[in-house]
N, C-alpha and C positions, 0 to 999 in steps of 0.2 A: 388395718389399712396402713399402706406405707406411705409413709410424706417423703418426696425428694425434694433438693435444695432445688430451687429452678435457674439457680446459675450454673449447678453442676448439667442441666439439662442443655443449656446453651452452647456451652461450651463447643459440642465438636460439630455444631452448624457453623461457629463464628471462625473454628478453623479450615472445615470446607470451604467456606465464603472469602477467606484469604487466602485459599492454595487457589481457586478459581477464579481469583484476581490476578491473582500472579501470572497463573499459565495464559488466561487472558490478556495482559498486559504484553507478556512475551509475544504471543501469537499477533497481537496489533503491530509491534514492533516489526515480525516479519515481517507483514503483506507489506508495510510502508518501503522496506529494503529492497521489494521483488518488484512493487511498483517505478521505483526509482529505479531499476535497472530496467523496467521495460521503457520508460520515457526517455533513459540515457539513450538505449541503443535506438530508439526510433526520431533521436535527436533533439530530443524535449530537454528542457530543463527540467533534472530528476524533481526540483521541489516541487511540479507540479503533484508529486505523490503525498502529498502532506491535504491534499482533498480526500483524502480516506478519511483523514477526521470527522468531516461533516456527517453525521449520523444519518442515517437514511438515505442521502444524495450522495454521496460521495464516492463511492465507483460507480454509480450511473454516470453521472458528469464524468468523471475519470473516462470510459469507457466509449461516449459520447464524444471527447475530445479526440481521443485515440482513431475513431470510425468515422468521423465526418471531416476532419484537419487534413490539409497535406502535410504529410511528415516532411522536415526539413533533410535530414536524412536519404529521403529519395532523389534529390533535387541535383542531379548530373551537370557537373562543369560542363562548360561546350570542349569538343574534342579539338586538340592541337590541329590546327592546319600546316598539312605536309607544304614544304616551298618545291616547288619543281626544279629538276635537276638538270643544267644543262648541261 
């Protein structure tokens, strides 16, 4: 019967479980950057994108905001009134 060490067994779950934090990590970083440009251009303040944190809620609200708000963005100066010309 073979005996292994069971730290030797550990080992390359506890280096998946760090490479798959990391690209996790990365990948949260994204969405935070894509959601802050979608709240820039639609004239939010980008930190509204910092609701992605909220675990579970956090692009519902996001998303919620975005579909039920008037975007500021949309909101048209009134047009120059032409003076007539005599």
């Amino acid at each position: 019967m073979c005996q292994s060490n069971p730290e030797m067994m550990i080992a390359p779950f506890m280096i998946f479980a760090a490479i798959f934090m990391l690209i996790s990590f990365v990948v949260l970083l994204f969405k935070i950057f894509l959601w802050w440009r979608v709240f820039s251009k639609a004239g939010f303040s980008g930190a509204f994108a910092l609701l992605i944190l909220i675990p579970g809620l956090g692009e519902l609200i996001i998303i919620c905001v975005l579909a039920f708000s008037n975007w500021p963005i949309t909101k048209t100066p009134p047009l120059p009134q032409q003076q007539p010309q005599a």
